[in-house]
LUMBATI-244848 format. One record per atom (N, C-alpha, C): atom name; x, y negated, z negated. Coordinates in Angstrom, 1 decimal. Layout:
<atoms>
['CA' [X Y Z]]
...
</atoms>
This chain:
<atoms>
['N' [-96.7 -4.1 71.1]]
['CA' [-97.6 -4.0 72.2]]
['C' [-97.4 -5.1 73.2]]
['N' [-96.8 -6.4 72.5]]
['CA' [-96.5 -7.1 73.7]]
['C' [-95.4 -7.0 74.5]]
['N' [-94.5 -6.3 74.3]]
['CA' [-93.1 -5.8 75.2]]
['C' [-93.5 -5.0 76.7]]
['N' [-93.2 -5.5 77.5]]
['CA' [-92.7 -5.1 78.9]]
['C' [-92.9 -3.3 79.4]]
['N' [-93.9 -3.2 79.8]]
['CA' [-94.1 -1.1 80.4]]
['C' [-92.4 -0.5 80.1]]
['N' [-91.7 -1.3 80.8]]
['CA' [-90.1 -0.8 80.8]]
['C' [-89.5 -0.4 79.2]]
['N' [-90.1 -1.0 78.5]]
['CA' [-89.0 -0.8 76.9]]
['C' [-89.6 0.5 76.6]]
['N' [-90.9 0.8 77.0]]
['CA' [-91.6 2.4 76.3]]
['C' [-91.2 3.4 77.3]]
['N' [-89.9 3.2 78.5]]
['CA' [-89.6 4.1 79.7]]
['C' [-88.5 4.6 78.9]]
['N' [-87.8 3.4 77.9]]
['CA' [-86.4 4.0 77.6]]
['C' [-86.3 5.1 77.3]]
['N' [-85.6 6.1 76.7]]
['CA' [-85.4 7.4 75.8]]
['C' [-85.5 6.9 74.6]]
['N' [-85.1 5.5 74.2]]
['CA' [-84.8 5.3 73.1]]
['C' [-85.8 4.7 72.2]]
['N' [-86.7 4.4 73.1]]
['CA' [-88.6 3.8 72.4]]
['C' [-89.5 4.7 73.0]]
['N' [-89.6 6.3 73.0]]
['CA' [-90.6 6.4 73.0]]
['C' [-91.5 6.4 71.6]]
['N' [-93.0 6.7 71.7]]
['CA' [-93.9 6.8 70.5]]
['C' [-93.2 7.4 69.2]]
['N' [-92.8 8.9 69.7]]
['CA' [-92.5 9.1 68.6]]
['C' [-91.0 8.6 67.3]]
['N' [-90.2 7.9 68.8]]
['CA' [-88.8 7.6 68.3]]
['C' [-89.7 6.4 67.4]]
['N' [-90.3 5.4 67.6]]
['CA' [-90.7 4.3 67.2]]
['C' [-91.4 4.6 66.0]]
['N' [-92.9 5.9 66.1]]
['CA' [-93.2 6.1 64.7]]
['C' [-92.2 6.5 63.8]]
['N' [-90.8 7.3 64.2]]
['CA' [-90.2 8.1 63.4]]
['C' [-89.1 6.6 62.7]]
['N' [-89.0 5.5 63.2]]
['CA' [-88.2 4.0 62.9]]
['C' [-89.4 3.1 61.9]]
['N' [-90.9 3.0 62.0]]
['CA' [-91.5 2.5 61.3]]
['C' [-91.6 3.3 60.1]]
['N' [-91.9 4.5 60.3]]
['CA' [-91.8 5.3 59.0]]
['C' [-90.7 5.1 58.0]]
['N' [-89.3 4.8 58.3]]
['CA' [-88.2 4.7 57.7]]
['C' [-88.0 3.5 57.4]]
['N' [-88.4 2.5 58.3]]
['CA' [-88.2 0.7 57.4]]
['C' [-89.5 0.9 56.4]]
['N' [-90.4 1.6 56.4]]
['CA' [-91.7 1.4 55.3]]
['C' [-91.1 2.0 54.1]]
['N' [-90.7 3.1 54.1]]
['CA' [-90.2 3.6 53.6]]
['C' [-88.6 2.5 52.2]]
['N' [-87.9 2.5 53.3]]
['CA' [-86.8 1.3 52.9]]
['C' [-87.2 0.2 52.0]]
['N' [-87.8 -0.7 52.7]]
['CA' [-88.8 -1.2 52.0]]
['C' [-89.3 -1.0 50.9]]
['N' [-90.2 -0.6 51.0]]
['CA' [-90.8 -0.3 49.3]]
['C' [-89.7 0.6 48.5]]
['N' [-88.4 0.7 48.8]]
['CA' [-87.5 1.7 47.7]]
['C' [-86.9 -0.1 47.5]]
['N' [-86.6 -0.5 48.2]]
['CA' [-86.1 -2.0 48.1]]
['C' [-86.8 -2.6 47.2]]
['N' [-87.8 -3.0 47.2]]
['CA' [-89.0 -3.7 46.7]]
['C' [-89.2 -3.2 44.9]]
['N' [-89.6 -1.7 45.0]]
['CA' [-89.7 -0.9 43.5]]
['C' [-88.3 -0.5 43.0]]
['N' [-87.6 0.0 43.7]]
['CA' [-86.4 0.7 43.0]]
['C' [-84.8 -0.3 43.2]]
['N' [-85.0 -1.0 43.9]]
['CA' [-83.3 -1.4 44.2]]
['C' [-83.9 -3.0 42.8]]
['N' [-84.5 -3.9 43.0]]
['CA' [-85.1 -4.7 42.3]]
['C' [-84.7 -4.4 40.7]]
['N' [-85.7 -3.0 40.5]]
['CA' [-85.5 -2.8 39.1]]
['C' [-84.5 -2.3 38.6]]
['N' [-83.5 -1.6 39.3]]
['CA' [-82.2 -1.4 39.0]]
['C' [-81.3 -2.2 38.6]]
['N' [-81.3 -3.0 39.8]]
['CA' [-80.9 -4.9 39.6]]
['C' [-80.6 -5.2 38.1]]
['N' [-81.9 -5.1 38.0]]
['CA' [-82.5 -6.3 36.8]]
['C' [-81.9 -5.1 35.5]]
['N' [-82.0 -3.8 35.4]]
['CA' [-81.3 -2.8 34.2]]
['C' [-80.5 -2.9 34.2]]
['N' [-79.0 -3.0 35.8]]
['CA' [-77.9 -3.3 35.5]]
['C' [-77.2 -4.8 34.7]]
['N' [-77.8 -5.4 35.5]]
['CA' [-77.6 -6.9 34.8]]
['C' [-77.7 -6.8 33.0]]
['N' [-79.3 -6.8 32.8]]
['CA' [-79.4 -6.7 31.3]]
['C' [-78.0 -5.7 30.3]]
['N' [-77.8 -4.4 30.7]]
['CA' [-76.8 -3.6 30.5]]
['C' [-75.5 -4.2 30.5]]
['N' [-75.3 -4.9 31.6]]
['CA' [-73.2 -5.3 31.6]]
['C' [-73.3 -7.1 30.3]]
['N' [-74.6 -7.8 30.7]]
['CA' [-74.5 -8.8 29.5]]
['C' [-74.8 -8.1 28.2]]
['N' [-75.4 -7.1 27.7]]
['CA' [-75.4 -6.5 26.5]]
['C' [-74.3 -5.9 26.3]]
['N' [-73.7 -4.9 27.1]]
['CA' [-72.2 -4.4 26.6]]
['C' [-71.4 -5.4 26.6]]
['N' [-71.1 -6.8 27.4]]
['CA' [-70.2 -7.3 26.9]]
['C' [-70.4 -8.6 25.7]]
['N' [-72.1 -8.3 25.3]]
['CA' [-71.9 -9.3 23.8]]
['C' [-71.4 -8.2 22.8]]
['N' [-71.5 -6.9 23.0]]
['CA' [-71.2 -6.2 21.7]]
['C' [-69.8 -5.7 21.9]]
['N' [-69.3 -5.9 23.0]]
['CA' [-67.9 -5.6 23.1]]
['C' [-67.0 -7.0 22.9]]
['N' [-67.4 -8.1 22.6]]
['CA' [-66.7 -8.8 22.5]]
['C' [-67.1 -8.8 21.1]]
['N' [-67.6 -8.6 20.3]]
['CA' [-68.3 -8.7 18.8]]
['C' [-67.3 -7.4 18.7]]
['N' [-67.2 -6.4 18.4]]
['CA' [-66.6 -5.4 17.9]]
['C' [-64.8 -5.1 18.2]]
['N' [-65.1 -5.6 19.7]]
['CA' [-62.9 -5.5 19.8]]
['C' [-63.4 -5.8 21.0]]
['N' [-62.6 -7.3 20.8]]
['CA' [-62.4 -8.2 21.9]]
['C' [-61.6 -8.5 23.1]]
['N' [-60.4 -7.4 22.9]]
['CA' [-59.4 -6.9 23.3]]
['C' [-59.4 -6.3 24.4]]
['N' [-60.6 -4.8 23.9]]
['CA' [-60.8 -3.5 24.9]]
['C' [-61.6 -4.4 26.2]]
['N' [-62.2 -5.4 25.4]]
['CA' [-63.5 -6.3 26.5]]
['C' [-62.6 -6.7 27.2]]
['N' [-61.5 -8.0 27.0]]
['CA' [-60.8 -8.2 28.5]]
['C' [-59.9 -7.6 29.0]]
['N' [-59.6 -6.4 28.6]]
['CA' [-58.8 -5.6 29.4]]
['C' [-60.0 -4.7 30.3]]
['N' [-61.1 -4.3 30.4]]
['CA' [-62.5 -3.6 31.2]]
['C' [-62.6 -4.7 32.0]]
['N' [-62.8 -6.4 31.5]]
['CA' [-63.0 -7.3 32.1]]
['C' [-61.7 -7.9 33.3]]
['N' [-60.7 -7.5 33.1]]
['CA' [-59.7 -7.8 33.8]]
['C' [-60.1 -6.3 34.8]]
['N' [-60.2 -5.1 34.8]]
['CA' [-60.5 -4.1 35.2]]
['C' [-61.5 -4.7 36.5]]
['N' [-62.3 -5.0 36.0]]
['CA' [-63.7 -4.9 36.6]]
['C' [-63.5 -5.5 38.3]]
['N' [-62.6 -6.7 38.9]]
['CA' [-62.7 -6.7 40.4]]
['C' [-62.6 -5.5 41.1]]
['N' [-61.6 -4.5 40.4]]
['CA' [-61.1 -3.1 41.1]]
['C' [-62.3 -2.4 40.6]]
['N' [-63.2 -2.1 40.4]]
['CA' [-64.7 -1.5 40.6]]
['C' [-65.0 -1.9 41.5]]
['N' [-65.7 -3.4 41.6]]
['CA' [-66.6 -4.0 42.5]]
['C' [-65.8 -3.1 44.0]]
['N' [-64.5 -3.0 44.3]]
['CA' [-63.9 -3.1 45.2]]
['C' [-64.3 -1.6 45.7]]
['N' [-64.0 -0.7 44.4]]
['CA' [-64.1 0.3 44.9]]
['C' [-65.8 0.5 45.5]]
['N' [-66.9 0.2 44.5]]
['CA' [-68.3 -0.1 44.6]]
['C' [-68.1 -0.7 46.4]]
['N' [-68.0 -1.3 46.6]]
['CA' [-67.8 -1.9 48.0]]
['C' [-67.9 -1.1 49.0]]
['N' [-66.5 -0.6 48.7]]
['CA' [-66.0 0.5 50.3]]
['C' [-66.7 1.8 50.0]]
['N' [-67.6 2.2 49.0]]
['CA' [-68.6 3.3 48.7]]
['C' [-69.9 2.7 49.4]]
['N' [-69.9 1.7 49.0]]
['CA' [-71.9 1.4 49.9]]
['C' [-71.6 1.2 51.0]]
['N' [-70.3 0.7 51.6]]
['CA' [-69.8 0.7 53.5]]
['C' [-70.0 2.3 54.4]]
['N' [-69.1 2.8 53.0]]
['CA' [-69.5 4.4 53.9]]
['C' [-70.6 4.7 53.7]]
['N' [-71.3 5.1 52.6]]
['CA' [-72.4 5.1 52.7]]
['C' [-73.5 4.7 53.6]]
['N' [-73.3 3.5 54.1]]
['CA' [-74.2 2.7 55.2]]
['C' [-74.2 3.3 56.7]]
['N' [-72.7 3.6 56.8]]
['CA' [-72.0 4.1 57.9]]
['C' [-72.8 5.6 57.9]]
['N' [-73.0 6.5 57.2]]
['CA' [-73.8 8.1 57.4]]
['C' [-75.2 7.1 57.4]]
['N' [-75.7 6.8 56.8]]
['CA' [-77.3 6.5 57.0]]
['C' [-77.6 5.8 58.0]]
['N' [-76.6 4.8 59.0]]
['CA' [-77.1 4.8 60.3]]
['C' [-76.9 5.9 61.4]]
['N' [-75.9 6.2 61.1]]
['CA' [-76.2 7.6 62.1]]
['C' [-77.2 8.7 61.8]]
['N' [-77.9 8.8 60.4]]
['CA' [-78.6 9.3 60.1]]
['C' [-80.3 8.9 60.5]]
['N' [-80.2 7.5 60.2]]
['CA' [-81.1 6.9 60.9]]
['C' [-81.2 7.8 62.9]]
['N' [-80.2 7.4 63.3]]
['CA' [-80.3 7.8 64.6]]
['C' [-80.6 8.8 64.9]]
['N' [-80.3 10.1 64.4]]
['CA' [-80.5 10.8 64.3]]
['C' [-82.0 11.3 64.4]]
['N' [-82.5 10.7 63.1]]
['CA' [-84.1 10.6 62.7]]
['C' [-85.1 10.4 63.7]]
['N' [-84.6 9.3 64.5]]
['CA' [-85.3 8.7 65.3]]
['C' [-84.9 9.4 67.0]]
['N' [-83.9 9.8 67.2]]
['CA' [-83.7 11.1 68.4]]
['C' [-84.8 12.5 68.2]]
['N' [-84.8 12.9 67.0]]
['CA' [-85.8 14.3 66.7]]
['C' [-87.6 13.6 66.9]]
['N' [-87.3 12.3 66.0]]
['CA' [-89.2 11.8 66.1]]
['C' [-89.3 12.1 66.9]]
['N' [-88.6 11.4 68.4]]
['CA' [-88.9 11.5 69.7]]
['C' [-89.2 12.4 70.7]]
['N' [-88.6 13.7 70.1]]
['CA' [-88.0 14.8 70.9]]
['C' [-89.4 15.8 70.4]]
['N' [-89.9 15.3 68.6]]
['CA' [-91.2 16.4 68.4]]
['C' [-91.9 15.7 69.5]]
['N' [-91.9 14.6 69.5]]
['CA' [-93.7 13.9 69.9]]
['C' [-93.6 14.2 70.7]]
['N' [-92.7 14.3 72.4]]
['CA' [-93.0 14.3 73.3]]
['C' [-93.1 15.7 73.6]]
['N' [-92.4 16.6 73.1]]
['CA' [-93.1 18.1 72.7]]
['C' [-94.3 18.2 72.1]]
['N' [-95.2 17.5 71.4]]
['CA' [-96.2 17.8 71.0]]
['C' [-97.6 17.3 72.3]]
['N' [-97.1 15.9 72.5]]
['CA' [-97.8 15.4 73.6]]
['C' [-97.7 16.6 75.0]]
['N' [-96.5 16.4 75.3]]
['CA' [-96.4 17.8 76.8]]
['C' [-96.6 19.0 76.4]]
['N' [-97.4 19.4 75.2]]
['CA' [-97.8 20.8 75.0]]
['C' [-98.8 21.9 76.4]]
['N' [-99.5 20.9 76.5]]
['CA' [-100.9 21.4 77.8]]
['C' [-99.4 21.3 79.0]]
['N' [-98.8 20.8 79.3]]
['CA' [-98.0 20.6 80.7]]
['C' [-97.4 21.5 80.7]]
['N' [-96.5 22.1 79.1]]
['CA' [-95.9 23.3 79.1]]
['C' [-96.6 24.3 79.3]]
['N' [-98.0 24.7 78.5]]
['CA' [-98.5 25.7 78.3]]
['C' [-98.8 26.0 80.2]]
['N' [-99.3 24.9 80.5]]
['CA' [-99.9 24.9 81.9]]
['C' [-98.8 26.3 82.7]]
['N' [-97.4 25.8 82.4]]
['CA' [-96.4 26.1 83.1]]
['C' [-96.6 27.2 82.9]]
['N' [-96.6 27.9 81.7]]
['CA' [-96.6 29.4 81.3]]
['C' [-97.5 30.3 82.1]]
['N' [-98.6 29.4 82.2]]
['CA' [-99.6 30.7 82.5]]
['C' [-100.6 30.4 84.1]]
['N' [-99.9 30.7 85.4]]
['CA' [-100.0 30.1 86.4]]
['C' [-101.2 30.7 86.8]]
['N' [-102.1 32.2 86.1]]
['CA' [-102.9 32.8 87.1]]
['C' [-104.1 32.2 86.1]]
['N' [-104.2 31.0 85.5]]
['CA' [-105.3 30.6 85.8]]
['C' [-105.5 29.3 86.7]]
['N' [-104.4 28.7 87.2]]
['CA' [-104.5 27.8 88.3]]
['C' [-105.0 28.5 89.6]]
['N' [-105.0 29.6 89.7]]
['CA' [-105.8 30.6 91.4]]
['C' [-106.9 30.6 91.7]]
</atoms>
């Protein structure tokens, strides 16, 4: 609310683009917060448990997975790049339609107006 009349003229901040952008960092957020967190913490526990019982059973198979493993991370990598890459145009996307309902919902009476001129007479 403290930004400039001009930033709410853009195309790109009206109401609805902005509710349809708050919705989705809230959103973000709390999957951050509850889901990426606990994932975290089950992967971790998981790669140090398989590799105490993989080095306990055949120690062998362990550093050859272990010598493996930068070429995961790598592949892992350029998978969450692309990934990131559709989700911000998806984002955009998101936030082009918020904008395009609301101000369709808002200029409803302006449209309707238009339709039906013989009660303006």
């Amino acid at each position: 609310m403290r930004l400039p009349v001009s930033y709410y003229d853009k195309p790109d901040n009206t109401a609805g683009g902005i509710n349809s952008k708050l919705a989705n960092d809230a959103y973000q957020i709390r999957n951050m917060v509850s889901g990426v967190l606990g994932v975290m913490c089950l992967n971790i526990a998981t790669v140090v448990a398989s590799l105490a019982f993989g080095l306990y059973y055949s120690w062998k198979v362990t550093l050859i997975s272990l010598a493996l493993s930068p070429l995961i991370a790598i592949v892992g990598s350029l998978n969450m790049k692309l990934i990131m890459k559709y989700t911000t145009k998806s984002q955009e996307t998101e936030k082009f339609l918020g904008s395009l309902m609301s101000d369709s919902v808002c200029n409803m009476r302006t449209v309707k107006s238009f339709g039906h001129p013989k009660t303006f007479h």
